[in-house]
TIKOL-348144 format. One record per residue: x, y, z of N, C-alpha, C in turn; residue in three letters. Coordinates in steps of 0.05 Angstrom, whole numbers, plus 5000, padded with zeros to 4 digits. Layout:
XYZXYZXYZAla/...
//
This chain:
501749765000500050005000501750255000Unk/501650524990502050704980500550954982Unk/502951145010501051355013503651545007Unk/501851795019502952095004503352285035Unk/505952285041506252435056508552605057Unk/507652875067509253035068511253165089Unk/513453175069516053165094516153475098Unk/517153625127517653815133518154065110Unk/520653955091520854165072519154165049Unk/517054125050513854185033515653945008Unk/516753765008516153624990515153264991Unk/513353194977512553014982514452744971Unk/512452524992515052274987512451964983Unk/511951854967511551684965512351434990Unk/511151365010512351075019510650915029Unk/511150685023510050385048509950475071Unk/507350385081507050485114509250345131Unk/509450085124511249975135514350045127Unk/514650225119517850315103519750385133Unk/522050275133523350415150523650655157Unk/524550795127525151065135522751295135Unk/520451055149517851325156519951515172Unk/521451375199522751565221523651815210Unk/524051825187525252095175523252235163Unk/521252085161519352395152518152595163Unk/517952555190517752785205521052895217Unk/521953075202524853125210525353315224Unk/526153205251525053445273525953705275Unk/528553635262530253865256528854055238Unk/527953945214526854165202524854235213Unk/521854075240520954235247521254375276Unk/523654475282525354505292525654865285Unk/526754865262527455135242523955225235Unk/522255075229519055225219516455195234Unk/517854985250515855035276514954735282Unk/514454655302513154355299510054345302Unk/509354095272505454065276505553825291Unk/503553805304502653505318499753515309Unk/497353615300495553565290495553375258Unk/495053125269493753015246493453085217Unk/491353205229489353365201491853535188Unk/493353585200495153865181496853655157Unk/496953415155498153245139496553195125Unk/498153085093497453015070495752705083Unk/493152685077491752485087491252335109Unk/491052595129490452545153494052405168Unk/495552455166498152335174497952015170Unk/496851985144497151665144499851555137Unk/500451275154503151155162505251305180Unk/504151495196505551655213505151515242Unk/506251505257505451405277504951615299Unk/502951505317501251775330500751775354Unk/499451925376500051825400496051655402Unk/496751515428494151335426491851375422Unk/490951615423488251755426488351885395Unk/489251865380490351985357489952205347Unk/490352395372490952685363492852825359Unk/495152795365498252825366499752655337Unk/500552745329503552675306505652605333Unk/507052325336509952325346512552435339Unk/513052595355516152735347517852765362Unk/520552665361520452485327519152285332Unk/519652135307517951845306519351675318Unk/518751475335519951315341520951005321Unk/522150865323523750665310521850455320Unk/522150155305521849885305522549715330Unk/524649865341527049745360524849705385Unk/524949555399523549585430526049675447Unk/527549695442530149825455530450125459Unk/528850255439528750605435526950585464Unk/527950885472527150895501524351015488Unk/524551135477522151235462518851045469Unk/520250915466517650575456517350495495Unk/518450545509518950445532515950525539Unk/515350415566512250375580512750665597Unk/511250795600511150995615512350945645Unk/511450705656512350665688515550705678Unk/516550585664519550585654520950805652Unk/519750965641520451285639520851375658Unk/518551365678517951515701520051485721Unk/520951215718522251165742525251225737Unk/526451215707528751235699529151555716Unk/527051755708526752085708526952135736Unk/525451865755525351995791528751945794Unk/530251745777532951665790534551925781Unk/533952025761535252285752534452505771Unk/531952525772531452765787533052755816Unk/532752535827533852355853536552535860Unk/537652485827541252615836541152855823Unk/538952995818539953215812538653465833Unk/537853335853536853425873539353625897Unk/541353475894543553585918545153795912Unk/545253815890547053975890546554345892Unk/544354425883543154575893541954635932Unk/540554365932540754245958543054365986Unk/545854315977547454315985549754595985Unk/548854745955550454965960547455205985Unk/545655165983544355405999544055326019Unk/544955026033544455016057546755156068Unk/549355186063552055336071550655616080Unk/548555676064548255996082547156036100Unk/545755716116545255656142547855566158Unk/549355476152551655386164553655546164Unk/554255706150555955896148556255996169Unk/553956146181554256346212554756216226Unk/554755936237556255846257559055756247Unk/559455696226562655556210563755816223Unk/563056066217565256346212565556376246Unk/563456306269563856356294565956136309Unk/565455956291567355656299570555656294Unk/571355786265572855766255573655996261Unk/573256276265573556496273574756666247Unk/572556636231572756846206571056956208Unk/571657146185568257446175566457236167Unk/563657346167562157246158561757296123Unk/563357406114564157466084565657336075Unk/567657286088569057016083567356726084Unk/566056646103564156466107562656396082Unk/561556626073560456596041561156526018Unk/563956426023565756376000565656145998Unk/563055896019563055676028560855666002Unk/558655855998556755965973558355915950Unk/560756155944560656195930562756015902Unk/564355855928565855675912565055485911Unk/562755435919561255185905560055115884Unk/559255465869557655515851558455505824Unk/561655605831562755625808563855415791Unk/564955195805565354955799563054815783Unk/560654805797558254675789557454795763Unk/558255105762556655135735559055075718Unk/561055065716561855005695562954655684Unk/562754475708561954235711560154125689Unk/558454275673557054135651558954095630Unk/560154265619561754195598562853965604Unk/564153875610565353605621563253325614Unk/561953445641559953165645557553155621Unk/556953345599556453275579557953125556Unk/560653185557562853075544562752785555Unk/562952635574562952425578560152185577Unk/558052335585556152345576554752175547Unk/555952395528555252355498557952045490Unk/559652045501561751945496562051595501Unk/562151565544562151335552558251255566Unk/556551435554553451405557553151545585Unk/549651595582549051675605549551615639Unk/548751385632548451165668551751215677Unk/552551165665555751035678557051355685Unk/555151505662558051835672555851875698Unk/552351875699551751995734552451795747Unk/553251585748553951415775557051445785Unk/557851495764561351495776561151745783Unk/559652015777560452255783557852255813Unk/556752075820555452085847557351915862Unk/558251715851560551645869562151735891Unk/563551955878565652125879564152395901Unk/562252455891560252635901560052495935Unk/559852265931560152185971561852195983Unk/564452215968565852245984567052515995Unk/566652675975565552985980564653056014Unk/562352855996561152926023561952916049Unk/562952676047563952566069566752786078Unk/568252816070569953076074568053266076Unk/566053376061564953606085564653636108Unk/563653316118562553296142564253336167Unk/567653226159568653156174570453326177Unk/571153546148572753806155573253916181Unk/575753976190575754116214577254256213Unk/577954526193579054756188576954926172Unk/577655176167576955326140577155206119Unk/579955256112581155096093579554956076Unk/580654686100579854466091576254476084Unk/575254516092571554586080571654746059Unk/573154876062572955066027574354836000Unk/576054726010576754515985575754365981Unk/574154266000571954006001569354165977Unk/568154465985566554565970566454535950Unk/569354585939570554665907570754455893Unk/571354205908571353975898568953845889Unk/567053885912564153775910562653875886Unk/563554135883563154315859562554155831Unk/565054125830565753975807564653725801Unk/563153575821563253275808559753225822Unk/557853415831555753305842553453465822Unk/554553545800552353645783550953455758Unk/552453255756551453065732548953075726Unk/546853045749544753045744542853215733Unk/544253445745543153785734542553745703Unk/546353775691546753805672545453605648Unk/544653295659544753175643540653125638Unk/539253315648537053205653534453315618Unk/535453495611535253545592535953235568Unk/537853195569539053005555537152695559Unk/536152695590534752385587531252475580Unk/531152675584527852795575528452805542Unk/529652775535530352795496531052545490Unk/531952375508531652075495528352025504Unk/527652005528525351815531522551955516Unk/521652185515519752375503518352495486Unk/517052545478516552685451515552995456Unk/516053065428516353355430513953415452Unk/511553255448508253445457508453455492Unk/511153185501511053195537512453375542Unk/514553515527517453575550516553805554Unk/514553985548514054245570513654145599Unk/511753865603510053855630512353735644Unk/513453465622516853365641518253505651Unk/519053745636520753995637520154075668Unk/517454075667515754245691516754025718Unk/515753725712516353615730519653615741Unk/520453605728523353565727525353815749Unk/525454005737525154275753524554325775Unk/521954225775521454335798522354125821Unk/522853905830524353885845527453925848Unk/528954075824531454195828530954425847Unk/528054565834528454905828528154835872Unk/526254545884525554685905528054585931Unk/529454425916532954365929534454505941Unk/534254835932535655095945534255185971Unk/531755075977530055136003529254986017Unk/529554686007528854466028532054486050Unk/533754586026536554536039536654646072Unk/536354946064536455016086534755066109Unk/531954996100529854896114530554716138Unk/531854446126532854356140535254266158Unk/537054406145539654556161538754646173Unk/537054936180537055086208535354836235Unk/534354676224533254536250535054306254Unk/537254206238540054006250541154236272Unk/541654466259543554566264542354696300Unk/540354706295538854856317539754606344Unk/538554336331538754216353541353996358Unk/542253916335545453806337547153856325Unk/547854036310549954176300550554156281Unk/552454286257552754326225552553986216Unk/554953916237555753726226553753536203Unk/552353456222549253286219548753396188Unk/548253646184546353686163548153666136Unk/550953536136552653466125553453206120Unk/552653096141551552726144549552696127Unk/547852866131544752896120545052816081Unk/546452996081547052976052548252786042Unk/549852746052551852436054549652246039Unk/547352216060545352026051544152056036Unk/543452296033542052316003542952275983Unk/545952325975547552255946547551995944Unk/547751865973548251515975546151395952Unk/542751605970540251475964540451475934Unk/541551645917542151695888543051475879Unk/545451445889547351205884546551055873Unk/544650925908543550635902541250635880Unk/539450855882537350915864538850755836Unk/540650885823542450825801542650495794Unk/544050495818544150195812541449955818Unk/539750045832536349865831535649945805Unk/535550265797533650285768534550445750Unk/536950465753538250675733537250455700Unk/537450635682537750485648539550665628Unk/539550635616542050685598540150855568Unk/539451045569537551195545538651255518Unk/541851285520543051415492542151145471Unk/541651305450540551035430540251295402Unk/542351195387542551355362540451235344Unk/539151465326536951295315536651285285Unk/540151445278540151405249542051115251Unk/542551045264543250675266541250525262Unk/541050205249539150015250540849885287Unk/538249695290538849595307540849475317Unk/541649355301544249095308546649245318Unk/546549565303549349695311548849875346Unk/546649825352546849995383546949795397Unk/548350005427549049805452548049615455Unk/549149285458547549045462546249085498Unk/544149045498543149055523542648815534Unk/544848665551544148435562543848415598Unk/545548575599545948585634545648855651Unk/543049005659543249255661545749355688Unk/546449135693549249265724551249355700Unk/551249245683553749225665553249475649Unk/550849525639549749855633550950085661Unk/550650045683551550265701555050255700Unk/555549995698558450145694559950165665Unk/558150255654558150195624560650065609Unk/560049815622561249605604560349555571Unk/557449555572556449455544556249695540Unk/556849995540556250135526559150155506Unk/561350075524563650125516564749865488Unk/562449755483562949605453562449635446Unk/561049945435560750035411561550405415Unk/563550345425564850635434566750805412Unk/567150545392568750625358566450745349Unk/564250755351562950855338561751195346Unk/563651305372563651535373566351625374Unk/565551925372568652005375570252155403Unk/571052215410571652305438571952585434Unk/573052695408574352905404571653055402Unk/570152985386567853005377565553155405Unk/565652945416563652975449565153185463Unk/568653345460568753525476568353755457Unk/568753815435567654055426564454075425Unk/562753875417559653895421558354175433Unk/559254245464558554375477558654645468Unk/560954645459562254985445561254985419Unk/560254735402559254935379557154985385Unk/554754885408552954945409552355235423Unk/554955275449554455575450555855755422Unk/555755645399556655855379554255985367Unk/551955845374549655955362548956245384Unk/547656295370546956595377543856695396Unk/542756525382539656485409540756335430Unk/543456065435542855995451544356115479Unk/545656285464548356485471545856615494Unk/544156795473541956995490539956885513Unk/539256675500538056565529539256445552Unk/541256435553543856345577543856615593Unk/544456765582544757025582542257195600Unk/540057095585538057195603537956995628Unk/537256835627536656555654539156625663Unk/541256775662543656775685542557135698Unk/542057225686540457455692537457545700Unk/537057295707533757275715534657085740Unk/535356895740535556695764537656715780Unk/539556925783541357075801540357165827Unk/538657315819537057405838535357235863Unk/534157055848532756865864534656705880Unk/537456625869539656575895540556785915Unk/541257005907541857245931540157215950Unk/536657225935534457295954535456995979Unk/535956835970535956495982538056556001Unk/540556675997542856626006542656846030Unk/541657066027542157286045538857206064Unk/537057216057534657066075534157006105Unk/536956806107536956746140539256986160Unk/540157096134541657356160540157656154Unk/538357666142536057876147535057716171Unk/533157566171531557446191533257376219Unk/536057366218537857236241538457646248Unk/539257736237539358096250537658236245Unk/535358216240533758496237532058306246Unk/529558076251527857986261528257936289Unk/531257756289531457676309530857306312Unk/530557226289529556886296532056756299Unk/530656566308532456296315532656136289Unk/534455966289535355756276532955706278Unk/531755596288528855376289526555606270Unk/527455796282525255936268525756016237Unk/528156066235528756026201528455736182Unk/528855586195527355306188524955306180Unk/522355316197520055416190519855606159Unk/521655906165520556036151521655986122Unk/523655756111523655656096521855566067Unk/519955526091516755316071516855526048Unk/517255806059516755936031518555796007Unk/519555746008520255645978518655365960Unk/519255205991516154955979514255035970Unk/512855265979510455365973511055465950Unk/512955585946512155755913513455585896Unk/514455335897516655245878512554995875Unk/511754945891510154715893506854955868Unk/506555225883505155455858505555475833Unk/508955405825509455545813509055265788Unk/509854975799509454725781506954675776Unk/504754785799502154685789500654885768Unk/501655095777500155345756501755145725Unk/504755135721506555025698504354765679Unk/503854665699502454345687500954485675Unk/498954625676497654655648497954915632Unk/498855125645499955385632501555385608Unk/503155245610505855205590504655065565Unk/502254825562501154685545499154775538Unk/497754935556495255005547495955265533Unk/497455475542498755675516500155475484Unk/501955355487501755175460500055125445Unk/497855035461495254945438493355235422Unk/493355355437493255645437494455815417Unk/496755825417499255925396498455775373Unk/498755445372497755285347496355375333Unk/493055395339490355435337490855725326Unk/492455975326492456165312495556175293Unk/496755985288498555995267499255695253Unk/496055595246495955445223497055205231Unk/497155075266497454855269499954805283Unk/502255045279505555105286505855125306Unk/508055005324508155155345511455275347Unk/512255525344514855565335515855555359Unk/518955445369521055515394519855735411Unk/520255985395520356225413517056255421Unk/514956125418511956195425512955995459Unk/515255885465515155765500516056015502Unk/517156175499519156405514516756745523Unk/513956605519512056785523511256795558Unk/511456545554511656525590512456695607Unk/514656785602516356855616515857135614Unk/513757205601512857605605511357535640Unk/510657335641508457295676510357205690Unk/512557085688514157045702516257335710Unk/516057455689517657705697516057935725Unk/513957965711512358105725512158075760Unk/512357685763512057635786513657665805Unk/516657665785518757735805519957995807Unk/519658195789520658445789518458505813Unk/516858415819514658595844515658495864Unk/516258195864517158085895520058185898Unk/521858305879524058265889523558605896Unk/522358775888521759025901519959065932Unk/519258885934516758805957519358805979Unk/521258595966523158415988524858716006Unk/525958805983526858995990525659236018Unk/523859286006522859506014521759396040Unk/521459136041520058956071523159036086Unk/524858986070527158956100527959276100Unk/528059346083529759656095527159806113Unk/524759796109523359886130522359596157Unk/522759466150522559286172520159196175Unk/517959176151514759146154515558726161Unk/512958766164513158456183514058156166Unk/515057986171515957856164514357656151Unk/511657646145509857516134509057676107Unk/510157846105509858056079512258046064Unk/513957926082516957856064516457516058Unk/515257446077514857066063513557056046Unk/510357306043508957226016510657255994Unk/512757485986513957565967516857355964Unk/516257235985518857165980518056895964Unk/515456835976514656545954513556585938Unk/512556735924512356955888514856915881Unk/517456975887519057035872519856705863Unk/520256475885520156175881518656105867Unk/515956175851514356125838515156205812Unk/516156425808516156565783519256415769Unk/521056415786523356225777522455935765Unk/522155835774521055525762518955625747Unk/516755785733516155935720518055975688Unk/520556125701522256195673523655955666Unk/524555735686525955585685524955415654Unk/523055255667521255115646520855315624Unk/520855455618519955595594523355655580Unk/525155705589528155615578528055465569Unk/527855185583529054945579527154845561Unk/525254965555523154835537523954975511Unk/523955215511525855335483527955195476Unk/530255155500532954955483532654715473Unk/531554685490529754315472528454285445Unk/525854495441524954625423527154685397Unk/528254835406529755025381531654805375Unk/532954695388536454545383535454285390Unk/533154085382533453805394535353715391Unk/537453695368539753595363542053625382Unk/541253815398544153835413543053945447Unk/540753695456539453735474540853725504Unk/543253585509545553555530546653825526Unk/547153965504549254085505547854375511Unk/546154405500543254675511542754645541Unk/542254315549541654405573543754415589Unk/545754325583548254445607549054705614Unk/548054885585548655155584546455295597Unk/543655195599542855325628542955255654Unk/544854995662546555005680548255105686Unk/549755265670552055435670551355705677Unk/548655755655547356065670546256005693Unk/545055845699544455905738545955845756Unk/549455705744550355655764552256015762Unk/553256105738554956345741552256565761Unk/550656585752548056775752549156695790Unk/548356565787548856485826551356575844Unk/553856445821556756575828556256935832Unk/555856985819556157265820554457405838Unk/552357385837549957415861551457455887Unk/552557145890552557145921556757305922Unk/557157325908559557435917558657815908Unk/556857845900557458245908554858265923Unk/553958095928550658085949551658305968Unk/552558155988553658346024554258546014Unk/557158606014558058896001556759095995Unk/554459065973552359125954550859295976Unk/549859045987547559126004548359286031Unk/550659266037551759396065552559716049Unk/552959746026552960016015551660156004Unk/548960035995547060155985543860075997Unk/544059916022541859816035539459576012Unk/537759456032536659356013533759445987Unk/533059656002531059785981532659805948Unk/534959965960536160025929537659775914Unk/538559605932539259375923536859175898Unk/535559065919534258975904531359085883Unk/530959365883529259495861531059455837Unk/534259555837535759385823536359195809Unk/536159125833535158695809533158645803Unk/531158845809527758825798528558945767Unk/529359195766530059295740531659135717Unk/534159035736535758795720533858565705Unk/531258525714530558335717528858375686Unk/527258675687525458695666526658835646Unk/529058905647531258925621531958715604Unk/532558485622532658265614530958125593Unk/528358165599526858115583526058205556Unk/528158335551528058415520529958275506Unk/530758135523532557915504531557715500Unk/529057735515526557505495524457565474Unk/524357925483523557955454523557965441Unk/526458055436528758035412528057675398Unk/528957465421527957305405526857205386Unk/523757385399521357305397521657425362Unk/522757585357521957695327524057665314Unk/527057615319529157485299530057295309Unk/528657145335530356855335530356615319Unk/527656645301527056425280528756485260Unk/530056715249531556825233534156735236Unk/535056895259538056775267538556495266Unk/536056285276535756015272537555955245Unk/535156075227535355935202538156045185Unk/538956265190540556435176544256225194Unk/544056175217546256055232545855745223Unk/543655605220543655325209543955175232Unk/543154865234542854695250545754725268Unk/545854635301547954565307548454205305Unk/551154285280552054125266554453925286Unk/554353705283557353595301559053405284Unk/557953365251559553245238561953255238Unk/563853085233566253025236567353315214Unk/
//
C-alpha cells in the first residue's frame, strides 16, 4: 500500500507504511527551524503511516523506531522511574550549595572568620558546578548516560563525606570546590534523558516536572539545616546529605537504564543490552564506543554555545535566576539580625520556597501546554521555539514585584509575613522561567539537547556565582531597598532579550543553520 506524505520541507514522498525510513519523515530538525505540527489533520491524508499518540490526536516527534530498545517505545512506568532516579541526583547539588548559608554563621563563629569570608563556602561551590556541565556532557555523549551519573555520584560521597568531617576553613572550602565539580551530573544531564525518553508534545509538562524538584532543592536545603543545626549541630546536616547522594547511588544501581540510543543506526549496531549492572558501569556501552568519537563529544558543547539564540537565552536565565539565589542566600541573615529568629525559626520560615516552587509547578502543568495549543490554533497548526519564551512575560512580572516587595520589607522592617508572601512569588516565578528556557532549548536545538541544557546550568550556576559574591558588600552600601529594586529592573531589562527572540530568533535560527557535530 501506497501513501502520500509530506516531509517538513513541503516536499512530498511516496512510501510503504511499513517503510523504514517513515522515522525520517517527520524531521524534527526541520520542524525544529519552521515550527513543529502535531495535528493530524495538518498532513497530507490525515498523517497516514505516521505514527501517532494513542488517542490519535498528536503526530509523534520524532517518530519513534521498530527497535523495543528505543527508550522512546518504553512503557511509561519505565520512563517515570528512569526520570525519579535522575531527578533523585539532581536534587543535591543545589540542595547543598544553599544550605551553607545556614551553616555558614556558625562555621565563621567556629572557625573564627568574617562572615564574608564564610560565604565563599556559597560561593565556591557555585562556580565549579556551573561550569561542571561541559565536562559531564562530554562524557556523557561519549562513555553513555548511566555510567557518567553514577561514577560522578560516586565521587560526590565522598565529598561529602569530607564536608562532614572538615575541621578547618581550609579544609571545607576545598571539600566545597571539589564537591563543585563532580555532584552536578544530574543537573546537567536531565535535559538529555527527557530527549531520549519523550516526545516533543510531553517535555514542557516533564520539563515542569523535572525542575521543579531541582528549582525546590535550594530551600528544602536550608529548611532543613536550620533545624540540625538548631538542635545537633552543622555537622549532621552534612551527614544528612551524605545520605541523600548515597540514596542516588543506590537509586542508580536498583533502576538506573542506559537511554543514549542513536536512531540514524539500524538495530544490530546499538548497545547490546544484556545485563543492566553492566549498563551502570558501562561495560556494554563501551562495545560500541568506535562508533563515537571523543574528540567529537568535547567540542559538542562549544559549537552549540556558537549559536546565537542559545548564547541569549543563557544570558537571560543567568540574569533572571541570580537573583532568586541572593534572595535564598542572604534570607536567613535578614531574619537572624533584623527579626531576630532562631535557627528553628528560620527552618519554618523556609516553607516559603516549597510553597512557591510547589505554585509555581502546578500553575506550569497546564499553563505551558495549554498556551501551546493556543499559539497552534492561531498559526495554522505551528508551534514555533520562541511561542515557550512567552511565558516568561508572567514570570517577569512576578518577580520584578517580589523582588521590590523584598526589599522595601527589609529596609523598613514591615513584618515578616509580607516578606514570606513575596518571597514565595519570587520561588514561583523562577520555576516559572525555568521551564519555559529549557523548553525553548529543547524546542529550538533537539539535536544538541545535552549540550543546551548544560548551558542553562552554567547560567544558573554563574547567575548564582556572582549574586552571592557582590550580594553583602552591595547591600551593606546601598541598603536593601536600592539593592534589590535593582535586580527588579535587571530583571525586566532582561526581558528584552526574549523579545528580541521573539521576532529574529527564527531568523537567526535559520540564517546560523542546525547545530551541526559532523566530523
Amino acid at each position: 500500500m501506497q501513501v502520500t506524505i509530506a516531509s517538513n520541507n513541503s516536499v512530498e514522498k511516496n512510501l510503504p507504511i511499513d517503510s523504514p525510513t517513515l522515522v525520517d519523515v517527520v524531521d524534527e530538525e526541520d520542524n525544529a527551524t519552521t515550527g513543529y505540527v502535531l495535528d493530524p489533520k495538518a498532513y497530507p491524508n490525515h498523517a497516514a503511516g505516521l505514527q501517532l499518540t494513542p488517542d490519535g490526536s498528536k503526530v509523534l516527534i520524532p517518530q519513534p523506531t521498530n527497535d523495543p530498545n528505543d527508550p522512546l517505545l518504553w512503557p511509561s512506568w519505565r520512563k517515570n522511574l528512569v526520570l525519579l532516579v535522575v531527578c533523585i541526583c539532581a536534587f543535591p547539588p543545589d540542595y547543598s550549595s544553599a544550605m551553607a548559608a545556614v551553616t555558614m554563621i556558625v562555621q565563621s563563629r567556629q572557625w573564627h572568620v568574617p562572615q564574608s569570608e564564610g560565604e565563599l563556602f556559597i560561593t565556591w561551590g557555585l562556580l565549579p558546578l556551573a561550569i561542571s556541565g561541559f565536562y559531564i556532557i562530554t562524557f556523557s555523549n561519549y562513555f553513555g548516560r548511566l555510567p557518567t551519573l553514577f561514577f560522578f555520584q560516586c565521587v560526590t560521597i565522598g565529598t561529602a563525606a569530607w564536608e562532614a568531617t572538615a575541621t578547618s576553613y581550609n579544609s571545607f572550602l576545598g571539600a566545597r570546590v571539589v564537591n563543585g565539580l563532580f555532584t552536578g551530573a544530574g543537573q546537567a544531564q536531565v535535559l538529555l534523558w527527557i530527549k531520549d525518553m519523550y516526545y516533543f508534545h510531553e517535555h514542557p509538562r516533564i520539563i515542569n516536572i523535572a525542575e521543579s524538584g531541582i528549582m525546590v532543592s535550594p530551600y528544602v536545603g536550608p529548611l532543613l539545616t536550620a533545624f540540625i543545626v538548631y538542635y545537633v549541630g552543622w555537622r549532621w546536616s552534612y551527614w544528612l546529605y551524605l545520605i541523600i547522594v548515597s540514596i542516588g547511588a543506590l537509586f542508580i544501581v536498583l533502576f538506573g537504564e542506559e537511554t543514549m540510543y542513536d536512531r540514524r543506526r539500524p538495530a544490530s549496531e546499538q548497545s547490546p543490552r544484556r545485563n543492566r549492572l553492566l549498563r551502570v558501569f558501562g561495560i556494554e556501552q563501551a562495545r560500541t564506543i568506535r562508533q563515537r568519537s571523543f574528540w567529537k563529544a568535547v567540542i559538542r558543547p562549544w559549537i552549540a554555545l556558537e549559536k546565537i539564540p542559545v548564547l541569549l537565552i543563557t544570558t537571560y536565565y543567568m540574569l533572571f535566576f541570580c537573583w532568586s539565589i541572593s534572595v535564598n542566600v542572604t534570607i536567613s541573615v535578614f531574619l537572624t539580625e533584623y527579626y531576630h529568629f532562631t535557627d528553628k525559626g528560620i527552618g519554618f520560615f523556609y516553607f516559603f520556597g516549597i510553597t512557591g516552587c510547589f505554585l509555581g509547578w502546578l500553575s506550569g502543568h497546564w499553563l505551558h501546554d495549554a498556551f501551546g495549543r493556543w499559539y497552534a490554533a492561531r498559526h495554522s497548526g505551528r508551534i514555533a521555539p520562541e511561542a515557550r519564551l512567552t511565558i516568561i512575560y508572567v514570570a517577569t512580572v512576578l518577580m520584578a514585584v517580589a523582588l521590590v516587595i523584598i526589599g522595601l520589607c527589609v529596609e523598613f522592617r514591615w513584618h515578616y509575613m509580607v516578606l514570606a508572601v513575596f518571597c514565595t512569588m519570587e520561588a514561583g516565578a523562577t520555576l516559572i522561567a525555568t521551564t519555559a528556557v529549557h523548553a525553548y532549548f529543547l524546542d529550538a536545538y533537539p539535536e544538541a539537547s545535552g549540550e543546551v541544557g548544560q548551558l542553562g546550568a552554567l547560567g544558573r550556576g554563574l547567575g548564582g556565582f556572582m549574586s552571592t559574591y557582590i550580594q553583602v558588600p552591595w547591600l551593606a552600601e546601598q541598603g536593601p531597598a536600592r539593592v534589590y529594586g535593582t535586580q527588579a529592573g535587571v530583571v525586566v531589562a532582561a526581558a528584552g532579550i526574549v523579545t528580541f527572540l521573539q521576532f529574529y530568533g527564527q531568523r537567526i535560527r535559520t540564517a546560523q543553520g542546525r547545530v551541526s557535530f559532523k566530523d
